[in-house]
N, C-alpha and C positions, 0 to 999 in steps of 0.2 A: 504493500500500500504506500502509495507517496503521500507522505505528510509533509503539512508548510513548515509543522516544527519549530520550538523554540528551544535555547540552552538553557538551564538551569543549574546551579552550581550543587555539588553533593549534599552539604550540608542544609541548603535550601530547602531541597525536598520536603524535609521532615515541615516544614514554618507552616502550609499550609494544609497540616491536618493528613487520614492516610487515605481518603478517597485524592487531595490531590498528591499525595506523596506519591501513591501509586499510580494514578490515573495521568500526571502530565510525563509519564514514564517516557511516553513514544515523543514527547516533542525534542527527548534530550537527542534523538536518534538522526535529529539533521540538523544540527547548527541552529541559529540565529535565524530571527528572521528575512536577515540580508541571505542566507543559503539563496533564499527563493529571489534574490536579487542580484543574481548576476548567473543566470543558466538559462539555456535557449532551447525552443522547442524542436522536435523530429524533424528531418527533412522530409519535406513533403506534407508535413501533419494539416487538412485542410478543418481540424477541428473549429464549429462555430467559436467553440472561447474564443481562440485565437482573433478573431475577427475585433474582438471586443476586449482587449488581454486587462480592461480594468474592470470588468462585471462584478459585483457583487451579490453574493450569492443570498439567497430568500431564506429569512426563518425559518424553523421549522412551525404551525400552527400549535402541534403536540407531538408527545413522542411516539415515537414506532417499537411495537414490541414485534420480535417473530421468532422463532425456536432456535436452539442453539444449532450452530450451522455445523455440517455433518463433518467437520474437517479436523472439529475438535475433539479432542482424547477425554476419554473419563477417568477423570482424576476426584478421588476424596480426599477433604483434610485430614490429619493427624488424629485421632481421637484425645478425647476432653483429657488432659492427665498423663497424658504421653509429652508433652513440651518438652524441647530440648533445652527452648531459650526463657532467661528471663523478660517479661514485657518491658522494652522502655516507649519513655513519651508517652504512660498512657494507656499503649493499645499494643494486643499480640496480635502480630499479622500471622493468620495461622495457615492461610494459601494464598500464593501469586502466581496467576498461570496465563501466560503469555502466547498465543499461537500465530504465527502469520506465515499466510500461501501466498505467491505467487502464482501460482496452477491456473487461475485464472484471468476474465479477460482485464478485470482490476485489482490490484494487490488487496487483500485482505487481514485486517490483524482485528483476533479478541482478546480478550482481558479478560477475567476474572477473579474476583479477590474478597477473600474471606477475613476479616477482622474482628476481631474483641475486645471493647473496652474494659479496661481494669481499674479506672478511676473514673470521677467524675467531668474530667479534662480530658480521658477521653472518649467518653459518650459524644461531647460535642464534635470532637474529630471523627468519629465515627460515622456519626449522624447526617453530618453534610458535607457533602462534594461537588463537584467538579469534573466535567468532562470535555472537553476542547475539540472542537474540529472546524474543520472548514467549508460554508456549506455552498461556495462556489462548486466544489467539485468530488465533496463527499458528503456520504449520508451514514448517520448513524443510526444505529438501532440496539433497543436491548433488547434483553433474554431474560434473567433473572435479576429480583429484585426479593429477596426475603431475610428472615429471621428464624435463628434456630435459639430455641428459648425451653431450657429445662426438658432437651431431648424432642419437644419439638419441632416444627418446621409453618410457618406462620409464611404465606406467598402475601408481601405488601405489592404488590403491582396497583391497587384499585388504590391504598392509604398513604401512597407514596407522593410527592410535589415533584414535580418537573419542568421547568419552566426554560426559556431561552433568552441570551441576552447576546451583546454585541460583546467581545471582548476585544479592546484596542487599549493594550499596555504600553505603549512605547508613546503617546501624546506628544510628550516633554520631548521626546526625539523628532518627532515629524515624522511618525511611519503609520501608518494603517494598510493591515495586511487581511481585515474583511472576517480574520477567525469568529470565530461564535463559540458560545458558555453555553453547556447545558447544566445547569443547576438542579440540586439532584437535594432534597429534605425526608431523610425517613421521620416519622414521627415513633414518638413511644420507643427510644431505646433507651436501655437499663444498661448495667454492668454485669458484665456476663454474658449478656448476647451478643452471639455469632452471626453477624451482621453480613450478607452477601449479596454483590450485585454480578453483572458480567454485561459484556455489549461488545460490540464489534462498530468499528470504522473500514467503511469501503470507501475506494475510488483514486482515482491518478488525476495529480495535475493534468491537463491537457496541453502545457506547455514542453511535458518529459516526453522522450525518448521512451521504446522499451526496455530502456535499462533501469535496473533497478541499484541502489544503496542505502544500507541502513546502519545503525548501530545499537544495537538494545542492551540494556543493562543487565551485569548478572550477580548484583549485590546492589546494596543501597544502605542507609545510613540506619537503618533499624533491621534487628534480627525478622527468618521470613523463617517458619518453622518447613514447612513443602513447595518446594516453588518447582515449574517446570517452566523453559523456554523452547518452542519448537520454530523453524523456517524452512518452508518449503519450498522448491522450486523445479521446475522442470528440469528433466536430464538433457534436454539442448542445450540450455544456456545453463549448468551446473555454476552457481556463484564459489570464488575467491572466499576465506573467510580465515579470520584470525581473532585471535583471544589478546585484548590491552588491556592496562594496568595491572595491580596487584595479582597475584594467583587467586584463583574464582575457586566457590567447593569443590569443583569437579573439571573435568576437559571436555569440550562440545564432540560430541561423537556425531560421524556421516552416516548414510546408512541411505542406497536405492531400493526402491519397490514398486514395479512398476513403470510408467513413466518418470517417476518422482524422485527427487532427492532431499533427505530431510535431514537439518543438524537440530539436534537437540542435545539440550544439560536440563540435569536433571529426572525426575524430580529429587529433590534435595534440600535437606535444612540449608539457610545460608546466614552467617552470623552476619554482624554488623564492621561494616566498613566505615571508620571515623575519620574524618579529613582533620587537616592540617593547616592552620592559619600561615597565610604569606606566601602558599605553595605557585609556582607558578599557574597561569591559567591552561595552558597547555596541557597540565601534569594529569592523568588520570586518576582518582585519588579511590575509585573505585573499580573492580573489572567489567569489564563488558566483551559484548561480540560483535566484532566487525563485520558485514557482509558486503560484496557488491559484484557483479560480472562485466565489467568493466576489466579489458584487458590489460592495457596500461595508464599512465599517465598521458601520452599521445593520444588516446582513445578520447579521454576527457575534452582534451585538449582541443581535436579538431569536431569533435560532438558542440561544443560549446561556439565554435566559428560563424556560421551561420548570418546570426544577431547580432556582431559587431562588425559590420560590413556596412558604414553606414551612407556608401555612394557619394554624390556632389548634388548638391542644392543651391538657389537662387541666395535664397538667405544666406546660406552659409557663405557662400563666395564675397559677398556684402562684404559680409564681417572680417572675411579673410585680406580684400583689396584693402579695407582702413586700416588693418592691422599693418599691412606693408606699405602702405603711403606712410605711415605713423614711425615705423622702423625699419633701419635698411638692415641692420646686422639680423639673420637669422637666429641667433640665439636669445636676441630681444624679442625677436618675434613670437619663440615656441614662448617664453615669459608671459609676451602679452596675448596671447590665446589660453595659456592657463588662466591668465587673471581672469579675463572673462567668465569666463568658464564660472570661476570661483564665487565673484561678486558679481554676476548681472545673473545665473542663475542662482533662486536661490535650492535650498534644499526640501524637496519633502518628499517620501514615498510613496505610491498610492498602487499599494501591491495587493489587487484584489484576484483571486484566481487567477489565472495565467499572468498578469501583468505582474505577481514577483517576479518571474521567471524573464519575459518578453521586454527588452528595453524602449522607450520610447524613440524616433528618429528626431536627428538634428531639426526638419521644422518645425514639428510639433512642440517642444522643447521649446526650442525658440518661443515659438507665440504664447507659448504658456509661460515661459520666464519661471518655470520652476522645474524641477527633477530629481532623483535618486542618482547611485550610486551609477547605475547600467545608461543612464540617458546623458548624466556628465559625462561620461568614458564615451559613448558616440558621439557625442557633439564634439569633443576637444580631439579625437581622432579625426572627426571630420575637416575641424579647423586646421589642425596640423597638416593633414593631405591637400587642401587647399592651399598652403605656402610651403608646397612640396617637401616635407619634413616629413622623415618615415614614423610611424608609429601604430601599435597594435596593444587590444588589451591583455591582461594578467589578473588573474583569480587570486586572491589572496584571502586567507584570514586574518582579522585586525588583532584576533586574541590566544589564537593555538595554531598559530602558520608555523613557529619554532619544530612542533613536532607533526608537520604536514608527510615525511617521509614515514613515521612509524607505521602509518596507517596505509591501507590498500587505494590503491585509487579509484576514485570515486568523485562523483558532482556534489558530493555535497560535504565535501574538505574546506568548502568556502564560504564566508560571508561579505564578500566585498570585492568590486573591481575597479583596476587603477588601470593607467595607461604607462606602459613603456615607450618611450621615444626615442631615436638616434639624430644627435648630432657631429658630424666631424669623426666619426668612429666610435665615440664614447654613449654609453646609454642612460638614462635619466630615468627615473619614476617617481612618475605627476600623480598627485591626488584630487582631480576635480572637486572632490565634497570637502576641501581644506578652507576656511576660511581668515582672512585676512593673512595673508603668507607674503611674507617680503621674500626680499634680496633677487641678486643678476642668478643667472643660469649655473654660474662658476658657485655658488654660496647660497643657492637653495637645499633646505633641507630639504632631505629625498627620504619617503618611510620607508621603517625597516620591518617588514612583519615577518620573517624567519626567511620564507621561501614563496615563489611565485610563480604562477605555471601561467607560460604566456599563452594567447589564444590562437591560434592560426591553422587554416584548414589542410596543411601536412602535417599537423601534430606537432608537438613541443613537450621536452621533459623540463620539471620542476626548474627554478634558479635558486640561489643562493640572492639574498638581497643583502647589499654591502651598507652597514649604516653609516652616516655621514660622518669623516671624521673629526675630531673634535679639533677646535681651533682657537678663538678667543672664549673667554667665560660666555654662559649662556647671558648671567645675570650678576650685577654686579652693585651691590646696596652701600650706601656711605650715610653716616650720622653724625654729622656733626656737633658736638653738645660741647654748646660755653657756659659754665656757670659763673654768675654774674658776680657774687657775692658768695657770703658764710650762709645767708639767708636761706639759699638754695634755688634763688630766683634763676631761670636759665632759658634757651633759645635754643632749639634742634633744628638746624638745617639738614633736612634727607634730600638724598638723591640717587636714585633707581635709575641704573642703566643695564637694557635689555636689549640682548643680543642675537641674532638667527635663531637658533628657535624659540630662544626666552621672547624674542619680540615679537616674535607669530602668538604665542601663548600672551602675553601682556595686550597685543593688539586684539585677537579674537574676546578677552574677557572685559576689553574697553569696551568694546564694539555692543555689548550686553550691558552695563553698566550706566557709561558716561563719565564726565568730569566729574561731576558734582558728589554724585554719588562716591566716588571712588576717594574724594576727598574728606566725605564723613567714614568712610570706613579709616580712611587712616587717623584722623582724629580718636573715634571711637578704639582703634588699637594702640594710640599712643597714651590714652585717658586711663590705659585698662593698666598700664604703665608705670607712668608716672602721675596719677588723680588726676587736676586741674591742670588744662589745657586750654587751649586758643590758636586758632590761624592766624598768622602774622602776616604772611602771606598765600597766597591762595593758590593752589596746586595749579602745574603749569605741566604742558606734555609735548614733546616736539618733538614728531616721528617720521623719518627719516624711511620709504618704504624701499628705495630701491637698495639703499645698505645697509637697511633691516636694521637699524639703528632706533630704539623708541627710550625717552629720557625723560624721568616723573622727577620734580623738583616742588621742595615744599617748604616753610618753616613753619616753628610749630613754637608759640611759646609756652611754659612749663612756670605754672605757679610756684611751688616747691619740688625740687627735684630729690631733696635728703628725705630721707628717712631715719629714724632710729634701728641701730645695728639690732643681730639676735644677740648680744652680750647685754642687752639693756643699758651701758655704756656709751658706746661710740657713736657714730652716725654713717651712713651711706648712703650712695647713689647705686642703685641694683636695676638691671635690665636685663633681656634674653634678644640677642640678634636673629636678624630674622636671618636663618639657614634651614635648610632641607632638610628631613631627618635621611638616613642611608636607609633606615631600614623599618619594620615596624616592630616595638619592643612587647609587645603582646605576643608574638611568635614562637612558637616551641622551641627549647634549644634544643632537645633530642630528638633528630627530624629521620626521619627516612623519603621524603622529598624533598626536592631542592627550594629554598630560599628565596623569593623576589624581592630584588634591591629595586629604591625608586630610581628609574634611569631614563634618558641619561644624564645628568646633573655636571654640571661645571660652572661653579657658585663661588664668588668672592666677596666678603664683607669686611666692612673698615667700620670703627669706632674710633671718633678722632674727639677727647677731652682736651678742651682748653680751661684752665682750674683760674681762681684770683690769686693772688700774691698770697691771701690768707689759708689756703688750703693748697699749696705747693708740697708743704710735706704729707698729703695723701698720698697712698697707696694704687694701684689697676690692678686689678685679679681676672682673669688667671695668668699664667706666667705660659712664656711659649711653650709648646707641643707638638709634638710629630706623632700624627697615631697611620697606621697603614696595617692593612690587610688584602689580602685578592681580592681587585676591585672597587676598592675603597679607601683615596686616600684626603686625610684630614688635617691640617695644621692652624697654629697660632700662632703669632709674630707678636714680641710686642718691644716697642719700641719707646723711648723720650728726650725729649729738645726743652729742655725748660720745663715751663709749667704747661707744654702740651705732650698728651702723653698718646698713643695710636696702639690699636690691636686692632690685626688682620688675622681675616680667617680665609683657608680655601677650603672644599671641597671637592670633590672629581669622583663618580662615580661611573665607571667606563664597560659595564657591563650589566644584565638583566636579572642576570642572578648567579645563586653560588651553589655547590653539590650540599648534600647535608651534612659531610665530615668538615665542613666550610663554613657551617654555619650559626655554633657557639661563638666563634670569636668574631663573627660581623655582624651579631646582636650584642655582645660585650661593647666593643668599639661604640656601634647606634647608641647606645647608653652613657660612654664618657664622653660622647660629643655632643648630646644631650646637656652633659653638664658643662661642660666646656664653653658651650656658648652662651651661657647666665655669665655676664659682667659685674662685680660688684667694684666700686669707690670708696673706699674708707677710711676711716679720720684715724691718724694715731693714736 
């Protein structure tokens, strides 16, 4: 069955109760909902969708019940008192049983899942769920829907609520991808009661290929006392299929009958799989099974071609001539066809039924002055063919493309497509869904999402995506603080300078904000500070886009800047410079996954005291520091000239993350640098 599919993270699962713990099981099985945003339909497919690739699909009025369809295996749960597991969260999931065919003319997957509340938290998770699909081009239906109460068996199909809603999670992003909620209310459940429903989801994009890929889970974040996993598919196309993450109860065993070939694990108790804070996104943190019949990566590759072919247009040529009357160097030019791109369209998705899949073409775009990821990447392909500069798209993931090789290949490794471009021999990757992106061609940052599988109709294996290297600081913070007197009257001149990407990151969160704004929030951080504050002068910004140079300038006067010391004695001036943290100190130091550092980071900060003749014999704490680790390097300078005293700090954090024998001493470090950058002033 092709689902649109959402990611959900391990530990997630559990938050919305075990109707959705178990039931958004299938969306983790294809990425994001950009999966369905950058993949193109069959050649030749004259499916009505397609005509229309933005339909969205019709409520259901009510639910559809019909018999358990003949594919699935009869399977009991465990009897009452046989448990292997203790219940957490609540509820003992006492059966998960998963089955999905291929066999016929639309993929097929059921579910059914037995649970037991053990507390009164989780009756309520029991009680109500959650079912997802998409009703552009699947229909759902159940089968059961009852209670087994004190040995007996109670059928709620008539006492049961079922109702449908739109569900569009991503608002805040600008996606609408058409899914629908069935909401699902048993009434009258106790503790004790073994609580079952089951249902099936049919139907295939009309955008896909007969190819099929999925990924299904085979543990989850709570113990499952019998679970079974089946997939079946014809022995024509027999799928590829492999076992990630952690070692699963058991090994998926093949086995033909018939025309058919079926992997199944299982059934089997499966304990609980606990994740790890900080772990990469990429990391599997639980097992699952891979499938897909997809031969290679070239398979994909030129499967995907098709849709990003996006020919010459009247409009576009428009855009292309200004652009070259505007600039004679070619390398301005690919610059200012990204810019376009970037800031005349804006972003939003409107992926309903086939149109995740189907990209809009350069005029349509155009006239609409908005788009996703698949309609930026044709239009800025198109532009680029238009001032004859080569360039073709690239499938990426924005958040587990690192480990795009562990896995088989498959269309839905992806949630996102960019354009690759050549100038001069050299190759470049543009992000049309970037906003506000300085700098020349030579000093654009270029994303790094692991690997990238370009699109072209001879097929193309994965790339290596090289990240930009690092060069001056991204971001570069000065404070000036004169204290006026013993009073502790004082005046802080700041000033922020932001660099290639620190200035794309500075300019996109001005671009949200404003001056004004952005002026009370430093007030409000300097107040939380030092108490009583005031603008002296009034934040000033002047940004530089082609050398991606952006520079925030502010004072700031300080009623009192002293404080009374902790010795209830002395007195000081105490602050924390604004620096990155490396890492997050809430993270396991005993890890058996790897570590993400925030990256990539190249931060320099200056604390510059000018004192009065009366507090000359004050103190600057801390005294310099070198701390270094793989990946992580951190210092403090500190320096004096009279009665003005300077601490500089740098950072550099030059990588994504660390193994886990790597990863006690780069949350150690995250912790003295933590302290390291608190400044205190203190009176002899």
């Amino acid at each position: 069955m092709a689902l649109s599919g959402v990611r959900i993270g391990v530990l997630g699962l559990l938050l919305v109760g075990s109707w959705g713990y178990f039931g958004y099981h299938w969306m983790a099985q294809h990425g994001d909902p950009d999966v369905a945003d950058v993949t193109s339909p069959a050649s030749g497919d004259t499916s009505p969708a397609l005509s229309d690739p933005t339909a969205l699909g019709t409520l259901p009025d009510s639910a559809t019940f019909t018999p358990t369809p003949n594919f699935v295996s009869e399977l009991a749960p465990p009897a009452r008192g046989t448990e292997v597991f203790e219940a957490e969260g609540g509820v003992r999931y006492a059966l998960y049983q998963l089955e999905h065919t291929n066999m016929g003319e639309d993929p097929r997957e059921y579910v059914r899942i037995i649970s037991e509340p053990v507390t009164s938290g989780g009756v309520d998770s029991v009680a109500n769920g959650t079912v997802v699909f998409n009703p552009a081009f699947q229909t759902l239906e159940f089968h059961t829907l009852r209670v087994e109460r004190d040995g007996s068996f109670e059928d709620r199909t008539d006492s049961t609520t079922i109702e449908f809603a739109r569900r569009e999670t991503r608002l805040e992003r600008r996606m609408f991808d058409g899914r629908a909620t069935a909401i699902v209310r048993f009434s009258d459940i106790r503790i004790g009661d073994r609580v079952e429903y089951s249902y099936t989801i049919t139907g295939r994009n009309p955008a896909l290929p007969a190819n099929d890929s999925r990924e299904i889970r085979l543990g989850f974040g709570a113990p499952v006392e019998r679970m079974l996993v089946t997939s079946t598919w014809p022995n024509s196309r027999p799928p590829h299929y492999r076992q990630l993450g952690p070692d699963a109860a058991a090994n998926v065993t093949a086995s033909s009958e018939g025309p058919a070939q079926t992997l199944r694990f299982g059934p089997i108790p499966t304990a609980t799989f606990t994740g790890e804070r900080s772990a990469p996104s990429w990391i599997r943190q639980s097992p699952s099974l891979q499938l897909s019949d997809f031969a290679d990566w070239e398979d994909v590759s030129r499967w995907s071609a098709p849709m990003y072919q996006p020919g010459s247009s009247d409009a576009v040529d428009e855009i292309a001539d200004r652009i070259r009357a505007e600039h004679a160097d070619p390398a301005d030019q690919l610059v200012a066809a990204l810019r376009f791109t970037q800031d005349e369209i804006r972003y939003l998705a409107i992926s309903f039924g086939a149109g995740g899949y189907v990209p809009a073409m350069p005029p349509e775009t155009l006239e609409r002055r908005y788009g996703d990821c698949k309609a930026k990447t044709v239009l800025l392909i198109a532009l680029l063919e238009a001032l004859d500069i080569e360039a073709e798209a690239a499938l990426v993931h924005t958040s587990q493309g690192r480990a795009l090789l562990d896995g088989l290949p498959r269309h839905t490794a992806f949630n996102h497509v960019i354009v690759r471009a050549y100038l001069d021999g050299e190759a470049y990757w543009l992000d049309g869904t970037r906003r506000e992106q300085g700098g020349r061609l030579d000093t654009l940052d270029q994303p790094d999402f692991g690997f990238a599988l370009p699109i072209n109709t001879d097929g193309a294996a994965p790339v290596a995506m090289e990240p930009t290297p690092f060069g001056e600081s991204f971001f570069e913070g000065e404070e000036a603080l004169t204290i006026h007197s013993i009073n502790g009257d004082a005046t802080l001149e700041v000033t922020y300078t932001a660099r290639n990407l620190g200035a794309d990151r500075a300019r996109t969160s001005l671009s949200r904000t404003g001056r004004a704004d952005l002026q009370e929030r430093f007030l409000d951080q300097y107040g939380a500070r030092f108490g009583a504050v005031s603008s002296t002068r009034d934040l000033t910004i002047e940004d530089d886009r082609e050398t991606n140079v952006l520079i925030m300038h502010m004072q700031i006067g300080i009623e009192n800047v002293l404080t009374p010391h902790e010795d209830g004695e002395r007195l000081q001036a105490s602050a924390r410079m604004q620096m990155r943290s490396p890492t997050n100190g809430n993270a396991e130091r005993n890890r058996r996954f790897p570590l993400t550092l925030t990256y990539p980071v190249h931060q320099t900060a200056r604390l510059v005291v000018d004192l009065p003749d009366a507090m000359a014999d004050w103190t600057l704490e801390p005294e310099a520091r070198q701390l270094t680790v793989d990946g992580i390097d951190f210092s403090t300078v500190r320096s004096r000239d009279g009665n003005r005293i300077t601490l500089d700090y740098t950072l550099l954090v030059d990588r994504p993350y660390l193994p886990p024998e790597e990863a006690a001493a780069a949350l150690a470090l995250g912790d003295q640098i933590n302290q390291l950058t608190r400044w205190s002033l203190v009176s002899p």
